[in-house]
C-alpha positions as CSV (number, residue, x, y, z in Angstrom):
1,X,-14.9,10.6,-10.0
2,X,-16.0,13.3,-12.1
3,X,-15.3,13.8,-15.5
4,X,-11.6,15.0,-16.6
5,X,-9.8,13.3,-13.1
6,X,-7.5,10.7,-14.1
7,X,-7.5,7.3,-13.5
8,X,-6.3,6.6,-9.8
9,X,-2.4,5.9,-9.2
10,X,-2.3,2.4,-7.8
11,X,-2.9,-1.1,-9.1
12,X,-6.0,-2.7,-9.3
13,X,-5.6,-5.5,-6.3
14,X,-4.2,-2.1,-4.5
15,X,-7.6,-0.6,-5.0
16,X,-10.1,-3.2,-4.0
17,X,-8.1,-4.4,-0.7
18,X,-8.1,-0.9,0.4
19,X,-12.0,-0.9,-0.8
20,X,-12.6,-4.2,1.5
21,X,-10.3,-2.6,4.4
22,X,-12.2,0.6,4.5
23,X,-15.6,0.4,3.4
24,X,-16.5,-3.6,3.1
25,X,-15.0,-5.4,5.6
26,X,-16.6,-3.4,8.2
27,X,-19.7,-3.5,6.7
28,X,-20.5,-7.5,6.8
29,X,-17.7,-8.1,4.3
30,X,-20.0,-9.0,1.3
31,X,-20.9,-7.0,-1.3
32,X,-22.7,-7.7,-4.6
33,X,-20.8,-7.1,-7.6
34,X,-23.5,-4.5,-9.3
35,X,-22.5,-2.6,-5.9
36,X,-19.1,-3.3,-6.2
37,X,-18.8,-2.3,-9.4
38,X,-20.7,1.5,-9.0
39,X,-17.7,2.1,-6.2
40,X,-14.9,1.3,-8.2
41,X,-15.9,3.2,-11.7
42,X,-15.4,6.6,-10.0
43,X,-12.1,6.3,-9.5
44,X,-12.1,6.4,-13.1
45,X,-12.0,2.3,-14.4
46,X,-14.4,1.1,-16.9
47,X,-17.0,-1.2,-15.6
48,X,-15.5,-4.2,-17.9
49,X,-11.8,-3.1,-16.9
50,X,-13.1,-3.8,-13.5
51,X,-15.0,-6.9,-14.2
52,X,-11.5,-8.3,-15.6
53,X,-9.3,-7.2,-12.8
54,X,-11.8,-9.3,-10.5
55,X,-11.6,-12.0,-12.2
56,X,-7.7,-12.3,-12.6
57,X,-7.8,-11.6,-8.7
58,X,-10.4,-14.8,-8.5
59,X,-7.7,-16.5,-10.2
60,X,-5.6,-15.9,-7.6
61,X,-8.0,-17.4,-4.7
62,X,-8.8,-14.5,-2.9
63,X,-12.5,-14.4,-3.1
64,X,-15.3,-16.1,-2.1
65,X,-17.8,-15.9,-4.3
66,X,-21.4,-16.9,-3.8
67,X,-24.4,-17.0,-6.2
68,X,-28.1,-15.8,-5.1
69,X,-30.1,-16.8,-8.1
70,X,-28.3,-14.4,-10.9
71,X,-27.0,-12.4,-8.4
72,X,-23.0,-12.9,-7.9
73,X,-21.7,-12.0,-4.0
74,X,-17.8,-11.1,-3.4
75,X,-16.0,-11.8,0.2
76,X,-12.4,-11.5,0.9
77,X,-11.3,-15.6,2.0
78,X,-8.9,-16.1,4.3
79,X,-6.3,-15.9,1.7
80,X,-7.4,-12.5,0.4
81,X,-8.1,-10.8,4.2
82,X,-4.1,-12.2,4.7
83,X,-3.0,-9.9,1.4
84,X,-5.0,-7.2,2.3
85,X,-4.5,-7.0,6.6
86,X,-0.6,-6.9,5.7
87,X,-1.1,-3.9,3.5
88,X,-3.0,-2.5,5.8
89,X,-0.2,-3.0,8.4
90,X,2.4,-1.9,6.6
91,X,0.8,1.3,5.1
92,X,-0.8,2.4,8.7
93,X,0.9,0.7,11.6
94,X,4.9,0.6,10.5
95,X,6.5,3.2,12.2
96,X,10.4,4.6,11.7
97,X,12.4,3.4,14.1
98,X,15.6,4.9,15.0
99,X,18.8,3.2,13.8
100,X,21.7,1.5,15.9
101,X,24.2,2.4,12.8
102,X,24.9,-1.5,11.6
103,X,23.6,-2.5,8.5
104,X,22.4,-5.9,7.8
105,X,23.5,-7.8,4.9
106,X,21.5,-11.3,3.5
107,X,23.0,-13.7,1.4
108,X,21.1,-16.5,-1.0
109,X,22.1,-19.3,-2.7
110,X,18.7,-20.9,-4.3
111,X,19.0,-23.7,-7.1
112,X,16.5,-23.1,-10.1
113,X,14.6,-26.4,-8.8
114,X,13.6,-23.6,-5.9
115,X,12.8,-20.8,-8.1
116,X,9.5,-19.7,-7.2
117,X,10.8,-20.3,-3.8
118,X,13.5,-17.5,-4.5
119,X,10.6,-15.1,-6.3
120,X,9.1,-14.9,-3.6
121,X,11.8,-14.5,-0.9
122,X,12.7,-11.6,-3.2
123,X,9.3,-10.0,-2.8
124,X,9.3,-10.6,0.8
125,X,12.5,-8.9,1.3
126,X,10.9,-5.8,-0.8
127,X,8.6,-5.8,1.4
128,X,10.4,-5.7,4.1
129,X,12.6,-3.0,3.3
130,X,15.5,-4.4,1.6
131,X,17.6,-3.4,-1.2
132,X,19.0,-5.3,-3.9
133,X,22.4,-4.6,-4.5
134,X,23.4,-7.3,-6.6
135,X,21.7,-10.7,-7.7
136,X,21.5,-12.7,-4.3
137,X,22.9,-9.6,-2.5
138,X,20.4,-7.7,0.0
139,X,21.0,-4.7,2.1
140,X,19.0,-3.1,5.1
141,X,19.2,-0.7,8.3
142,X,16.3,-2.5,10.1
143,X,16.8,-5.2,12.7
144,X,14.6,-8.3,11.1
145,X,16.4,-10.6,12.0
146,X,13.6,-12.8,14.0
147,X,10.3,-12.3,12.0
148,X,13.1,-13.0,8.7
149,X,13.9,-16.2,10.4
150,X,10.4,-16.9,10.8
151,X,9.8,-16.3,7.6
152,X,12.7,-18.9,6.3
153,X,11.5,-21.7,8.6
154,X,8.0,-21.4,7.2
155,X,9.6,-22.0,3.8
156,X,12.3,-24.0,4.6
157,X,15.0,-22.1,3.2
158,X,16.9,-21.3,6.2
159,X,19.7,-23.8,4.6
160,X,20.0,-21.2,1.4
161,X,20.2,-18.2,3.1
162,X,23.1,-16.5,5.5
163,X,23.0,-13.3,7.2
164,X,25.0,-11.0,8.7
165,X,25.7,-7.3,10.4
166,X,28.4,-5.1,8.9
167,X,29.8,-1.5,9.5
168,X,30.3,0.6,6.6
169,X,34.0,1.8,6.1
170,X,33.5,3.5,2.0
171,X,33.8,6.9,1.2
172,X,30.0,8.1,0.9
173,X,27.8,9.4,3.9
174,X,25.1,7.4,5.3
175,X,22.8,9.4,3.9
176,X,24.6,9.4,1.0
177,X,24.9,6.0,0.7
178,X,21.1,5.4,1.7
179,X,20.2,7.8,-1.0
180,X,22.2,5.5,-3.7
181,X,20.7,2.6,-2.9
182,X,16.9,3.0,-2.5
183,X,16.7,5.9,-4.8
184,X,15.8,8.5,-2.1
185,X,15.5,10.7,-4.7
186,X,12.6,9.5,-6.6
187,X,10.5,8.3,-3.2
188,X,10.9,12.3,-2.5
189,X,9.0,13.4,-5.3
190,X,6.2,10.9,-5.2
191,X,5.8,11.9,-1.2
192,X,5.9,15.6,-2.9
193,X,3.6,15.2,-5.7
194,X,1.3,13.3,-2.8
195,X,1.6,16.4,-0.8
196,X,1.2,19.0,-3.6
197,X,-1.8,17.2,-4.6
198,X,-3.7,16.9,-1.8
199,X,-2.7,19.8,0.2
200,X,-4.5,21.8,-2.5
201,X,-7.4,19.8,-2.2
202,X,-7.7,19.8,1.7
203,X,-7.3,23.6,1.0
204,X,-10.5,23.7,-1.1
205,X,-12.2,20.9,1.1
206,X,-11.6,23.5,4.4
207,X,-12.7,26.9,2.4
208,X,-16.0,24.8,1.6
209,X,-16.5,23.5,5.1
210,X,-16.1,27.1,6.1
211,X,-18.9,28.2,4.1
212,X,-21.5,25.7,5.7
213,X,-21.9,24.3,1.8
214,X,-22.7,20.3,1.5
215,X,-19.9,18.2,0.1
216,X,-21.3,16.1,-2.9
217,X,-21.0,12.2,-1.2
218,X,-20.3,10.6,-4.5
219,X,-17.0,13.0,-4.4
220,X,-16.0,12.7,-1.4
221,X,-16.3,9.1,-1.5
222,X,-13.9,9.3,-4.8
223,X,-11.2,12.0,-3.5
224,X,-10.9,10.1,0.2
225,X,-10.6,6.6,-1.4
226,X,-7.8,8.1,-4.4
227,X,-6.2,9.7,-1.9
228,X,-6.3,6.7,0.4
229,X,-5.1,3.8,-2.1
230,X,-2.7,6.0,-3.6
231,X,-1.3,6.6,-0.4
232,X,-1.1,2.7,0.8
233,X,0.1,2.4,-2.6
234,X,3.2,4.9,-1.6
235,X,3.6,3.0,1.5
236,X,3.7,0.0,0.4
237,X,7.0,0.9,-1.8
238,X,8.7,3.1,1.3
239,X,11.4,0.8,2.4
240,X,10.7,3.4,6.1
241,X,14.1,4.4,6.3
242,X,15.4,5.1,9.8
243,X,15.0,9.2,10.2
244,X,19.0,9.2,10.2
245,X,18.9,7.6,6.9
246,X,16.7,10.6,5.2
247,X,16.8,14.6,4.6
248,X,16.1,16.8,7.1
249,X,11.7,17.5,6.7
250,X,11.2,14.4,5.5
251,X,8.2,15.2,2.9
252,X,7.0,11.5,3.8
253,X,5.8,12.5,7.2
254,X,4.2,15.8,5.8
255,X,2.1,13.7,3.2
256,X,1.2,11.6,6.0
257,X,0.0,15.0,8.1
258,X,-2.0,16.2,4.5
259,X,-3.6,12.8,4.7
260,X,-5.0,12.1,7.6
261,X,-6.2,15.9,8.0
262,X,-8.2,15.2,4.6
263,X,-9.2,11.7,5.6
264,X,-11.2,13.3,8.5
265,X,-12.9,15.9,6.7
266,X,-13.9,13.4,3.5
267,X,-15.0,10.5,5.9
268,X,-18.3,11.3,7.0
269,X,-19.9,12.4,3.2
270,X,-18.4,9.0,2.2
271,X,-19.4,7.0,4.4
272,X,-22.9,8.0,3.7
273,X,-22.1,7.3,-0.4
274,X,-21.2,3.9,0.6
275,X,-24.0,3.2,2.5
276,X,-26.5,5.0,0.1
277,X,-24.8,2.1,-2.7
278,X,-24.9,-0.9,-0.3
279,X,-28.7,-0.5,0.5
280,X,-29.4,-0.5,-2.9
């Protein structure tokens, strides 16, 4: 990225899955770190900042990592591809589904022996679209009910957890009430700073196409995978709310328009950036 852009919106793990998932993976899957780190400082981290958010990653198990005499090699393991195909998923596959008008309701009782048990069923429900609306006390509109039982089995926490479908009978409007509890609000303006933001840049980006003037690789490279892991990063906090849930014009779906417009123009001139750094 060139000088005077800010450091991209999304974490760190956020920005090398969606590396591996666009650029890597399809490529072999491999990728020495020297190349790995000349992608990543463009989007404005410092080669050590970037050296330390590998290895706290590492820590995690998600690599492989294979020496060639001094030279270090990175793969996602089976581990890491899990983390970063259910991103992938959820920021490009889930879709909004309309809504039947029941809301389910999720109950947990998890002793502190279970804790991290009970982290991570939090997380899960997060993921899954949840709300928290008090400490073991989830909310959602979305019928989940078998890959959530799944889910329990796995972890063998069916026993600590009850579920059920309600009506609402308060004073607020479903959207109303939607709006309260997943802070509608505030998902708005990041979908309309997303929007803002590239809109203008797919603007420029078509006025330069226009012309028959080449797009600088290195760029393009930068501004399609900013856009791209800031935009999974938005995903992955959109709890995709049934469209009866939301305002009318739902800005979400209009970023989504703004991005894959600009995706299409950027990918070709990155591509070739990529490759250009992996022969090297």
């Amino acid at each position: 990225m060139h000088k005077g852009h800010k450091k991209i919106q999304a974490r760190f793990s956020t920005v090398i899955y969606t590396l591996f998932g666009a650029f890597i993976v399809p490529r072999g899957g491999r990728v020495h770190v020297a190349s790995l780190i000349r992608l990543v400082v463009p989007l404005g981290f410092s080669p050590n900042a970037i050296r330390l958010g590998l290895s706290r990653m590492a820590r995690h198990g998600v690599f492989d990592i294979r020496k060639s005499g001094r030279r270090s090699y990175y793969s996602l393991n089976t581990k890491g591809l899990k983390w970063m195909e259910q991103g992938r998923v959820r920021a490009f596959e889930v879709e909004r589904k309309r809504w039947d008008g029941k809301w389910r309701l999720l109950v947990y009782s998890i002793p502190e022996t279970m804790r991290q048990l009970r982290d991570k069923l939090r997380y899960k429900l997060q993921g899954m679209g949840y709300a928290n609306l008090s400490a073991s006390f989830w909310i959602s509109p979305h019928k989940l009910q078998a890959a959530l039982l799944k889910y329990l089995e796995q972890t063998k926490m069916v026993d600590c957890v009850e579920t059920f479908t309600a009506d609402y009978t308060g004073q607020r409007s479903k959207k109303e009430l939607a709006a309260a509890i997943w802070n509608v609000a505030e998902l708005s303006d990041r979908y309309g700073n997303f929007h803002k933001k590239y809109g203008k840049l797919l603007s420029s980006y078509e006025k330069l196409a226009k012309t028959g003037r080449s797009m600088d690789s290195a760029e393009c490279f930068a501004r399609r995978f900013c856009m791209t892991a800031e935009y999974v990063a938005l995903r992955l906090e959109d709890p995709m709310l049934p469209p009866e849930l939301l305002p009318v014009d739902w800005v979400g779906l209009r970023a989504e328009k703004i991005y894959n417009r600009l995706l299409k123009l950027l990918k070709p001139r990155a591509d070739a950036f990529v490759d250009s750094v992996l022969r090297e």
